[in-house]
N, C-alpha and C positions, 0 to 999 in steps of 0.2 A: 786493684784490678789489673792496670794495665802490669804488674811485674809477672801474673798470671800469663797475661798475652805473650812475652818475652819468653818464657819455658818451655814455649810450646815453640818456639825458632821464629815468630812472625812479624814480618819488618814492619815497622812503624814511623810513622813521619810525625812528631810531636811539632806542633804549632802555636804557640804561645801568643796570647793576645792581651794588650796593654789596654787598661780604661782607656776612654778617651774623656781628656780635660775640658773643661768649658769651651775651648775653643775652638777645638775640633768637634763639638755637638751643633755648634751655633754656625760654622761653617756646610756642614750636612745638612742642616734644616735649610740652611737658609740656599742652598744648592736644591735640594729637594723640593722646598716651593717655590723657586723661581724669585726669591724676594729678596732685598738685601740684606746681610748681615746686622744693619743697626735694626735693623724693622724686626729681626727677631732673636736676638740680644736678650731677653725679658723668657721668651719660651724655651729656648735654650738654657738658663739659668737654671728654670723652671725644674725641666727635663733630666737634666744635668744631675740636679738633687736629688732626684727621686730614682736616678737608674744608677746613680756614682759612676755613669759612663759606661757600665757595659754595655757592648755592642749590643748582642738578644738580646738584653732587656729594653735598651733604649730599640731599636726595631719594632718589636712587639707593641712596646705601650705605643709607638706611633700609629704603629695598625689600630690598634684599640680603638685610640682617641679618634680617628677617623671613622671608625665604625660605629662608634657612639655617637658620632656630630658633634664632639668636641674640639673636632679640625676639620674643619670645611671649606671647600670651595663658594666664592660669593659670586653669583654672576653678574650685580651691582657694581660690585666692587674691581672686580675681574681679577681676582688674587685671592689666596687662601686666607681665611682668619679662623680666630678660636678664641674661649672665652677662660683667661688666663686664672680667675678666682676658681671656676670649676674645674680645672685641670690641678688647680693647686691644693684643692679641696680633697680631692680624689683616693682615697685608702687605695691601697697599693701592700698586698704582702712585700717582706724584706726578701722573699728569696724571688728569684728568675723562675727558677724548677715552676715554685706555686703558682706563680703568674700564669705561666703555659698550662701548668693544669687545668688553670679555670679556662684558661681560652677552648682548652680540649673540652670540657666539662660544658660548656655553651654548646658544643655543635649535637646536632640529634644523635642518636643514639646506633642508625644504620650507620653513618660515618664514624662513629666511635668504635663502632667491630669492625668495619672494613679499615682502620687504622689497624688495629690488634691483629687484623688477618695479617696486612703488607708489614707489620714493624716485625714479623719472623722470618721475611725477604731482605732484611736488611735497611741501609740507608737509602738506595732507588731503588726503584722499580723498572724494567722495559714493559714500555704498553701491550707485548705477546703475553709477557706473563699476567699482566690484568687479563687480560682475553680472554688465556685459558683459565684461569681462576674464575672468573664467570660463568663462564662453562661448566666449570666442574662443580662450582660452592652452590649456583644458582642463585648470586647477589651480586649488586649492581657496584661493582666496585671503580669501576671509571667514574661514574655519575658521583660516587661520595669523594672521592680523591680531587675532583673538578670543583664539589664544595669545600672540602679543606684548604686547598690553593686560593677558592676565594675568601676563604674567611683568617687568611694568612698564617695557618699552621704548615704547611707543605710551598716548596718553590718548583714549578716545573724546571727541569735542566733544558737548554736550548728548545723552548717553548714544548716539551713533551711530558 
């Protein structure tokens, strides 16, 4: 695909991204929940195995596993925890791609066309052109794009 892009003259900036080894998974977690590093040694392992360190995939399952209340915050406890057998339990397709598919495949079905609308837009969006696309399609495409972001398929750029 991309030598396609090349024929056509358009410059390209390739970006090459290395797994990340145990120890920079178990560094992020444990950055991410405020916890130390030994304390989450064991989820990171976990983690580790099941993503082999890719970034999106390790990302993603994190959204997951929090969205499932398999990582949760304790107000007990006042620290995040999770229950390590059912995370490690967990079937898990071997590709990233499927993963996100199913994550797509969970959200309703208005936010599944108002994706298919905006991924002809491109990789962003400006909130004029939600506007006017609302306007003109008659469907609430800011309202499902606000669900996407929360249910971790989309990342607002500088909160928009």
């Amino acid at each position: 695909m991309l030598s396609s892009v090349y024929q056509f003259g358009i410059r390209l900036t390739t970006i090459s991204l290395a797994c990340m080894d145990k120890d920079m998974v178990n560094t992020l977690i444990s950055e991410v929940l405020c916890l130390s590093p030994r304390l989450t040694r064991t989820l990171a392992h976990i983690l580790h195995h099941k993503t082999k360190g890719n970034q999106l995939f390790f990302c993603q399952l994190m959204i997951s596993l929090s969205r499932d209340g398999l990582l949760r915050p304790s107000l007990s406890r006042r620290r995040w925890e999770w229950d390590e057998d059912k995370i490690q339990s967990r079937k898990l397709p071997d590709d990233v791609a499927k993963f996100i598919t199913g994550n797509i495949s969970r959200l309703s079905n208005r936010v599944q066309t108002a994706l298919s609308v905006l991924s002809c837009f491109g990789a962003s969006a400006k909130i004029s052109l939600l506007e006017a696309l609302e306007t003109k399609l008659g469907m609430s495409l800011i309202d499902s794009m606000e669900k996407a972001v929360a249910e971790g398929v989309l990342d607002k750029i500088n909160g928009r």
